[in-house]
C-alpha positions as CSV (number, residue, x, y, z in Angstrom):
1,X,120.6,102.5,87.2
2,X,123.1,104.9,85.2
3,X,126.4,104.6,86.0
4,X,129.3,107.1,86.1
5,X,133.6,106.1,86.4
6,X,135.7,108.3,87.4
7,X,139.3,107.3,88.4
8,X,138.2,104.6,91.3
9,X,134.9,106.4,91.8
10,X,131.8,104.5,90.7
11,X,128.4,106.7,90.9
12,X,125.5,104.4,90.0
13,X,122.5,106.8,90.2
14,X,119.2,105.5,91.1
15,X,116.1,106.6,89.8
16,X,113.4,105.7,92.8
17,X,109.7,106.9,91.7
18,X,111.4,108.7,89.0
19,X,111.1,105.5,86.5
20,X,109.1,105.8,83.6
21,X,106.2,103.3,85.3
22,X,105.1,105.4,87.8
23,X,104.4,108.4,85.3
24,X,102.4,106.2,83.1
25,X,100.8,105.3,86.0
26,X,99.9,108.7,87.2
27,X,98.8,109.6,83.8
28,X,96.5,106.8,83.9
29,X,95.0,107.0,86.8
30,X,94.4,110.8,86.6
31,X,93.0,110.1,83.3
32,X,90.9,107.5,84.5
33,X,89.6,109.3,87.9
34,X,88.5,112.1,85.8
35,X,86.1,110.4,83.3
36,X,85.3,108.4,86.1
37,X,84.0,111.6,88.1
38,X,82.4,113.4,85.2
39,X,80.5,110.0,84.7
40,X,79.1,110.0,88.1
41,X,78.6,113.9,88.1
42,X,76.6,113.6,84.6
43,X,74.0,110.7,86.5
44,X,73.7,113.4,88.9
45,X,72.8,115.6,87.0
46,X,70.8,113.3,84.6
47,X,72.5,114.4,81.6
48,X,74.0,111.9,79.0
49,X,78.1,112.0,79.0
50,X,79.0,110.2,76.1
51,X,76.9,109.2,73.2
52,X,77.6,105.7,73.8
53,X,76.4,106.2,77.3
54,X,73.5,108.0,76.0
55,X,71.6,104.8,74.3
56,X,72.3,102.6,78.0
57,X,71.4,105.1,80.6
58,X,73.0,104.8,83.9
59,X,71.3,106.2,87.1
60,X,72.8,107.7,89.8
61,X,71.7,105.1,92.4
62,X,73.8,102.6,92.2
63,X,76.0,103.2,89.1
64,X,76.9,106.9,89.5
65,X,77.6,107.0,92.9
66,X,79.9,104.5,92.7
67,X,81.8,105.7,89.8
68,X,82.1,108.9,91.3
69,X,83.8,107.5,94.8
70,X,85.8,105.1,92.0
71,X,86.9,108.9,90.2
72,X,87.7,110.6,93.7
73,X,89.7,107.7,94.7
74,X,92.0,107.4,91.1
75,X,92.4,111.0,91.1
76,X,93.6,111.2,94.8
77,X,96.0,108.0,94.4
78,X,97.3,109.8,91.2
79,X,97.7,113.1,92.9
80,X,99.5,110.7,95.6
81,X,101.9,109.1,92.7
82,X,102.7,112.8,91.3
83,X,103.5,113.9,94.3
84,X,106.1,110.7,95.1
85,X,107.6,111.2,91.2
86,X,107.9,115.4,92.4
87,X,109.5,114.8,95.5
88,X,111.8,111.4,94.0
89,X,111.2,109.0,97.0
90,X,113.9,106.9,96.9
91,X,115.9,108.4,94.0
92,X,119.8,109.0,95.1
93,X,123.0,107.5,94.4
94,X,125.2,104.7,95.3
95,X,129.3,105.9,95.2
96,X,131.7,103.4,95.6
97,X,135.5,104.9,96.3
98,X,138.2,102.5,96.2
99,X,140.9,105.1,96.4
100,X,139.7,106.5,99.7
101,X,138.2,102.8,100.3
102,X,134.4,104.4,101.6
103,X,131.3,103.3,100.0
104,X,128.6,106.1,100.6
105,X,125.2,105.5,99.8
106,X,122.1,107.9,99.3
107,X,118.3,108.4,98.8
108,X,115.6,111.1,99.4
109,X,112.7,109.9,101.9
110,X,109.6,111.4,102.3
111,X,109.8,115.8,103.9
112,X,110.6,115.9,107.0
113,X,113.4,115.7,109.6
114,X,114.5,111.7,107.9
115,X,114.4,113.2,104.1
116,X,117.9,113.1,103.5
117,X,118.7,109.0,104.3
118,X,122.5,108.7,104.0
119,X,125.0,105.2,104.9
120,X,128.4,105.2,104.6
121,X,130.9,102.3,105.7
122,X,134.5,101.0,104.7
123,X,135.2,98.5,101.7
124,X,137.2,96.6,103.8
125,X,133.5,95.5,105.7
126,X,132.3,94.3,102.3
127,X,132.5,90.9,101.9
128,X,130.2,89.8,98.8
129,X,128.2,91.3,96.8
130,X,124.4,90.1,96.9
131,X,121.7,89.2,94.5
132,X,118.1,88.3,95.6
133,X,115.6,87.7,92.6
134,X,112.4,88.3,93.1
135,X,109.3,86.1,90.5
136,X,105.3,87.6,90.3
137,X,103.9,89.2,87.6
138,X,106.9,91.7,87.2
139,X,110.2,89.9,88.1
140,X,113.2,91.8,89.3
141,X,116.5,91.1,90.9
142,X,117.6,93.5,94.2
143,X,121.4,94.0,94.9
144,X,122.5,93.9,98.5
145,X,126.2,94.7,99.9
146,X,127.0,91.7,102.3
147,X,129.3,93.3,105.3
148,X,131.2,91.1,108.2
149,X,128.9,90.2,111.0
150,X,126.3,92.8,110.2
151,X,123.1,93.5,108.0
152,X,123.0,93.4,104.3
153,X,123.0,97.1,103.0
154,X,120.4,97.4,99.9
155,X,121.5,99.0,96.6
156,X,118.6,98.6,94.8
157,X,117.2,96.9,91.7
158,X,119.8,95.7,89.2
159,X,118.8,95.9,84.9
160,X,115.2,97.1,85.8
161,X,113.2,95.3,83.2
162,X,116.2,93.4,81.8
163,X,116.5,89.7,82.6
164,X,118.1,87.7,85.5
165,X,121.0,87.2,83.0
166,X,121.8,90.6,82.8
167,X,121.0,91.8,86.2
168,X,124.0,89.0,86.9
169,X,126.4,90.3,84.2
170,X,125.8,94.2,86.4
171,X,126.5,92.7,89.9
172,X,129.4,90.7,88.4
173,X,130.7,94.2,87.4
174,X,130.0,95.8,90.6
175,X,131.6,93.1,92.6
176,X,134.7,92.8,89.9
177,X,135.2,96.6,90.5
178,X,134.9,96.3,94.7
179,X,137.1,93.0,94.6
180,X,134.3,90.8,96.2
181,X,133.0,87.6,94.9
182,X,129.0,87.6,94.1
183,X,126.5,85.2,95.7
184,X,122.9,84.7,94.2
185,X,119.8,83.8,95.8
186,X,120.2,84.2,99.7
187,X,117.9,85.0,102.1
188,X,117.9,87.5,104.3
């Protein structure tokens, strides 16, 4: 999240597909699907691809084949993760106003009639600011906006690849600025 202040405006702009993961992953996979394919295409063909391959020679039946559907399928999920990075699915911005006391908040969906999502709501319906830490192989800690008697608004993932401490130190911030106290690991 970059974050812009601007006399009681906060602009915290989110990223979405945008992040630098997802075009490492759709250079990889594009990369992949392609030698993939030309592997399968060259046991078609019964021509040796690589001259490591050439001492080890694969056949079409089973290896080939299967390599090739592995290729088509890695170089239509990378299409599929260019597309999402082009497009910014879930890119926007979070703006918090405390002079006019309106917190509006912002992403791009998928094309269509729903591709501009857009919440707004009053400060005064704020009452804590969330966080929600999530363990696997690539922890991460959400933010939520906890308002009176109704459901938790998401604002998205707080120090992406930072730790828990200083995903904590950026909600303590954002709550400091909105006048809310922070509360860690609820459940939803």
């Amino acid at each position: 999240m970059e974050q812009q202040l601007v006399q009681g405006v906060r602009r915290d702009v989110i990223f979405g597909s945008r992040a630098k993961e997802n075009f490492v992953l759709a250079w990889l996979m594009c990369l992949g699907g392609g030698c993939f394919l030309t592997i399968g295409i060259a046991t078609y063909l019964g021509q040796p691809v690589l001259f490591m391959l050439s001492k080890a020679p694969l056949t079409f039946l089973p290896q080939g084949l299967v390599m090739g559907f592995y290729g088509i399928f890695a170089l239509f999920l990378g299409l599929y993760l260019w597309v999402v990075v082009w497009w910014n699915i879930g890119g926007g911005m979070n703006e918090f106003d405390c002079q006019r006391g309106r917190i509006s908040i912002f992403r791009w969906g998928f094309p269509g009639i729903n591709r501009r999502i857009h919440f707004a709501c009053q400060l005064q319906e704020i009452e804590a600011v969330q966080i929600e830490s999530r363990g696997g192989l690539w922890p991460f800690s959400l933010a939520y906006l906890k308002r009176r008697g109704r459901v938790s608004v998401p604002l998205g993932e707080l120090a992406r690849g930072g730790s828990s401490q200083e995903a904590e130190d950026e909600a303590a911030e954002l709550a400091q600025f909105l006048g809310v106290p922070v509360e860690t690991g609820f459940k939803r």
